[in-house]
MMTF fields as JSON, N, C-alpha, C and O atoms, coordinates in Angstrom:
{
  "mmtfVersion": "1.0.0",
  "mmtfProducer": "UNKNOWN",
  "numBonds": 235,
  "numAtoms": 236,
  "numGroups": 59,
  "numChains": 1,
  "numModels": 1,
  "chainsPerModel": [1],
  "groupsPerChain": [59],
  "chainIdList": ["A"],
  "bondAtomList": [4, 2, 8, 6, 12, 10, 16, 14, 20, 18, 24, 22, 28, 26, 32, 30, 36, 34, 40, 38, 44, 42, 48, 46, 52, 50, 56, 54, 60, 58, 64, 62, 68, 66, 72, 70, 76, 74, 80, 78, 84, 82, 88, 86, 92, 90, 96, 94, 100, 98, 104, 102, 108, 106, 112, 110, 116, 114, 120, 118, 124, 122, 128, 126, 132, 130, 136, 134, 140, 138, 144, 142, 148, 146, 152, 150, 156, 154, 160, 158, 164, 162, 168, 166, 172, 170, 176, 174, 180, 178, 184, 182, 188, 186, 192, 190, 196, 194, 200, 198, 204, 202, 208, 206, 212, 210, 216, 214, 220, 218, 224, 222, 228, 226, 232, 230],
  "bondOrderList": [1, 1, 1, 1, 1, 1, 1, 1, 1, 1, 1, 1, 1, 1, 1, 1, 1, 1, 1, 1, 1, 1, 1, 1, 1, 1, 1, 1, 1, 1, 1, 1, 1, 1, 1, 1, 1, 1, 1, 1, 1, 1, 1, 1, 1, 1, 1, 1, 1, 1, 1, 1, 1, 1, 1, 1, 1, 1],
  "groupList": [{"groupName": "UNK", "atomNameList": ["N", "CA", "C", "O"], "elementList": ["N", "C", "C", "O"], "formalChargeList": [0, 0, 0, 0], "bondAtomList": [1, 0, 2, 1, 3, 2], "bondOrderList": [1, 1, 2], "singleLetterCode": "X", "chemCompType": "L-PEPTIDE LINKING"}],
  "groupTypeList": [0, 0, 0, 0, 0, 0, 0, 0, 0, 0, 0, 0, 0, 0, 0, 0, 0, 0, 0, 0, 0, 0, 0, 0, 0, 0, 0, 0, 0, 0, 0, 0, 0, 0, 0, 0, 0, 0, 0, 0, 0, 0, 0, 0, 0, 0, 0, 0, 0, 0, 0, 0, 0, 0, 0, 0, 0, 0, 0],
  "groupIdList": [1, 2, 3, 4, 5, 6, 7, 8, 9, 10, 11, 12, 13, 14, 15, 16, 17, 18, 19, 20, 21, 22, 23, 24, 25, 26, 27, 28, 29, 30, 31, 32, 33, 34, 35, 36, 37, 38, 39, 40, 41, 42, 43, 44, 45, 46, 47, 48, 49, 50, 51, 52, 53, 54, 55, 56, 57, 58, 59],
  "secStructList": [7, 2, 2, 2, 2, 2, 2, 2, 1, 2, 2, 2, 2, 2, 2, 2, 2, 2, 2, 2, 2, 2, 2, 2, 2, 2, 2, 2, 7, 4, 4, 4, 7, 1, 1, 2, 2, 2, 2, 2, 6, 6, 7, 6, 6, 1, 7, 1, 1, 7, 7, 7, 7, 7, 1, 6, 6, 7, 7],
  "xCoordList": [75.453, 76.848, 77.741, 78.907, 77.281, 77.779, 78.517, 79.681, 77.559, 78.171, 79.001, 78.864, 79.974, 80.794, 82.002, 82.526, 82.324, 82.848, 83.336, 84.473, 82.46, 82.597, 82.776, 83.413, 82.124, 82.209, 83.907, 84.343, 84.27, 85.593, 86.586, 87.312, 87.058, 88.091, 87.98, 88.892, 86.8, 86.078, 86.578, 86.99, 86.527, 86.498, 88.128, 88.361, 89.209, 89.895, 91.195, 92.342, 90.788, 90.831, 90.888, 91.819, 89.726, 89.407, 90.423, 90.996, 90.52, 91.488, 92.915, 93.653, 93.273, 94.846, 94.945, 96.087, 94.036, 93.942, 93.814, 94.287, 93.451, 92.988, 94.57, 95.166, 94.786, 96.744, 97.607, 98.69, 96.892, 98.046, 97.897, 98.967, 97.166, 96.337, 97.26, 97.659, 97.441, 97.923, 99.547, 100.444, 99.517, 101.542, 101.682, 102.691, 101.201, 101.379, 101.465, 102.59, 100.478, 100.448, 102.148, 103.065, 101.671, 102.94, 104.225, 104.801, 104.544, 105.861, 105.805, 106.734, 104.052, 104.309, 104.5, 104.17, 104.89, 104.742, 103.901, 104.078, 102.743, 101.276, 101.336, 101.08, 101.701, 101.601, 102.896, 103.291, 103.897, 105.086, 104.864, 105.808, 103.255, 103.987, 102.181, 101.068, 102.385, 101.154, 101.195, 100.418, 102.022, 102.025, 101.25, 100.262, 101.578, 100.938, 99.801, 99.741, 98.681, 97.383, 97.042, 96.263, 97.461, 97.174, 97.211, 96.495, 98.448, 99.137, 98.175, 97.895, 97.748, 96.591, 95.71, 95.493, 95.221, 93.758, 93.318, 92.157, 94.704, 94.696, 95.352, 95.726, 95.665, 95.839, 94.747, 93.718, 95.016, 93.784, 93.32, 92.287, 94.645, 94.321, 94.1, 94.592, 93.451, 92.426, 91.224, 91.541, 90.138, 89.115, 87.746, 87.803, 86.717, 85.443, 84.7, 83.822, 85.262, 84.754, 85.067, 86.283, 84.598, 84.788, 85.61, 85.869, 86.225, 87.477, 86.096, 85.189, 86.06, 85.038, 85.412, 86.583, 84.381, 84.482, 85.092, 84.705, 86.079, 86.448, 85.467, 84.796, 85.098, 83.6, 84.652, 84.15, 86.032, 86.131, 86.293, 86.793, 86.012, 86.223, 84.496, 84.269, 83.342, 82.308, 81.783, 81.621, 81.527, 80.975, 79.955, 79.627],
  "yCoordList": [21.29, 21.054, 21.259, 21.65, 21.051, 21.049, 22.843, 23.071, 23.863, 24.895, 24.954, 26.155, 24.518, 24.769, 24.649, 25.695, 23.579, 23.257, 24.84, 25.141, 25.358, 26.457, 28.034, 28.949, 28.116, 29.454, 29.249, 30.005, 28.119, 28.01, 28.372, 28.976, 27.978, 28.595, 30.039, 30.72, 30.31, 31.774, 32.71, 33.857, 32.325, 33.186, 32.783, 33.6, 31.959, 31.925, 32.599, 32.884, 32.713, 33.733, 35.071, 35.848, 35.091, 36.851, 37.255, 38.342, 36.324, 36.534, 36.647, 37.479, 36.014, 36.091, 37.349, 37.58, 38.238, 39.137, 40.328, 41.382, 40.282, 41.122, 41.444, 42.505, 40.59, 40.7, 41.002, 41.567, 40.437, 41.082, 42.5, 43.048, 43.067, 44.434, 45.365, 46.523, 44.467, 45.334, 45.214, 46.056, 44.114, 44.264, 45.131, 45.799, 45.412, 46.474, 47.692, 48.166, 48.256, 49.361, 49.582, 50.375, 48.376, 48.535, 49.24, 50.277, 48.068, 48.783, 49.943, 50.714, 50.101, 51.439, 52.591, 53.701, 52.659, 53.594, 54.361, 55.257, 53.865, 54.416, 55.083, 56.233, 54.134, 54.384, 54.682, 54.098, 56.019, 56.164, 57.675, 58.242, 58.197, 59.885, 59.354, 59.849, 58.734, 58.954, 60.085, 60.006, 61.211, 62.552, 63.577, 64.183, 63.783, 64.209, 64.713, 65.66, 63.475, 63.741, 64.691, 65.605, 64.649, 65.076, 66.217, 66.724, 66.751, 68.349, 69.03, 70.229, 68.19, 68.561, 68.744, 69.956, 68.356, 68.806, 69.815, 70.068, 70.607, 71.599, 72.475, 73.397, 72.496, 73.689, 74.647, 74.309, 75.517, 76.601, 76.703, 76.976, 76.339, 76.163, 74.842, 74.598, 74.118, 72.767, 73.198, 73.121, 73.565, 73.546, 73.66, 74.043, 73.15, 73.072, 73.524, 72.972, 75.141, 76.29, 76.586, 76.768, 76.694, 77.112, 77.88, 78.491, 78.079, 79.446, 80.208, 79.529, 81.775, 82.57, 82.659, 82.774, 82.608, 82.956, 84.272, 85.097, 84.749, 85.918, 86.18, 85.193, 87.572, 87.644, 87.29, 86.52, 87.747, 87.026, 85.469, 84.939, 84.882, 83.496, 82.85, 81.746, 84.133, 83.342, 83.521, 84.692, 82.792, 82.398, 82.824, 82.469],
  "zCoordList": [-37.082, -36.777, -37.996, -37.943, -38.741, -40.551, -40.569, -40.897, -40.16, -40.133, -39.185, -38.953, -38.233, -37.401, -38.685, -39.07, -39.189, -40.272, -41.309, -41.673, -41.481, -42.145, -41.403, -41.926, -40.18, -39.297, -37.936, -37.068, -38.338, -37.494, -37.781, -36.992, -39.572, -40.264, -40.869, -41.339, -40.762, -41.242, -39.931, -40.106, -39.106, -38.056, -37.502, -36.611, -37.652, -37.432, -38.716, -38.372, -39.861, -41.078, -40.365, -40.154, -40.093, -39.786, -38.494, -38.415, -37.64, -36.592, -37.085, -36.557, -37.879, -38.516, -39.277, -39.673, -39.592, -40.22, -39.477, -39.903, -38.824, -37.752, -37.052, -36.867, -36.881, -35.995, -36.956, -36.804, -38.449, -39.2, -39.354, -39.617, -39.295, -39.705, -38.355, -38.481, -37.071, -35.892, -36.187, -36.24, -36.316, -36.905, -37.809, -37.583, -38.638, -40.043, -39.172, -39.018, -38.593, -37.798, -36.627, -36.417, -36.239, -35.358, -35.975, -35.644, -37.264, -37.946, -38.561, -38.803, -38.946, -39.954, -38.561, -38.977, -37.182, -36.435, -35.861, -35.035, -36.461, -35.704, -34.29, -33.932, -33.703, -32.197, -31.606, -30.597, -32.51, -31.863, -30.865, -30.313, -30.786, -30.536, -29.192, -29.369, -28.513, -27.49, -26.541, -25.589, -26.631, -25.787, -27.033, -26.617, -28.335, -29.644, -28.706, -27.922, -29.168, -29.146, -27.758, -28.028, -26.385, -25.83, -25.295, -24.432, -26.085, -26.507, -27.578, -27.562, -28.43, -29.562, -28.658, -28.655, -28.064, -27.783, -27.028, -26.707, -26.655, -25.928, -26.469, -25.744, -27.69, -28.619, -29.129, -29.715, -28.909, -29.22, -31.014, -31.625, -31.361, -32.705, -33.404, -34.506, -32.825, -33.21, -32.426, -31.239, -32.532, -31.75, -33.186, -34.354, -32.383, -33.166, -34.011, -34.674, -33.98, -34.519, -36.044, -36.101, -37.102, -38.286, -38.279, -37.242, -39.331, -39.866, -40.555, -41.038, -40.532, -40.774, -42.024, -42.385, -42.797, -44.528, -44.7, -43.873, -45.692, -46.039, -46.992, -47.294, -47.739, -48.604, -49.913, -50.731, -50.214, -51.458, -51.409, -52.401, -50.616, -50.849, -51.41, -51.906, -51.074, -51.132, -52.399, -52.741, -53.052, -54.555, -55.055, -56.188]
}
């Protein structure tokens, strides 16, 4: 029981931190462009594939 004492404010720490971590985000604007990503991913020019080495680029 002795550890409840110690894992209650530990974990209620980590929770105040945790929300502070989402307010920061909030103001820094993180989450102002949720159409972005989904226009990205259907751009032809983001996709999986390497850019092909030019031969003077290779060392």
């Amino acid at each position: 029981m002795e550890v409840l004492a110690i894992l209650i404010p530990v974990s209620l720490f980590l929770g105040l931190v945790g929300l502070g971590a989402f307010v920061w985000t909030l103001r820094k604007g993180q989450y102002d462009d949720p159409e972005g990503d989904s226009r990205r991913i259907l751009d032809p020019r983001y996709d999986d594939k390497p850019m092909p080495v030019k031969d003077d680029q290779r060392g």
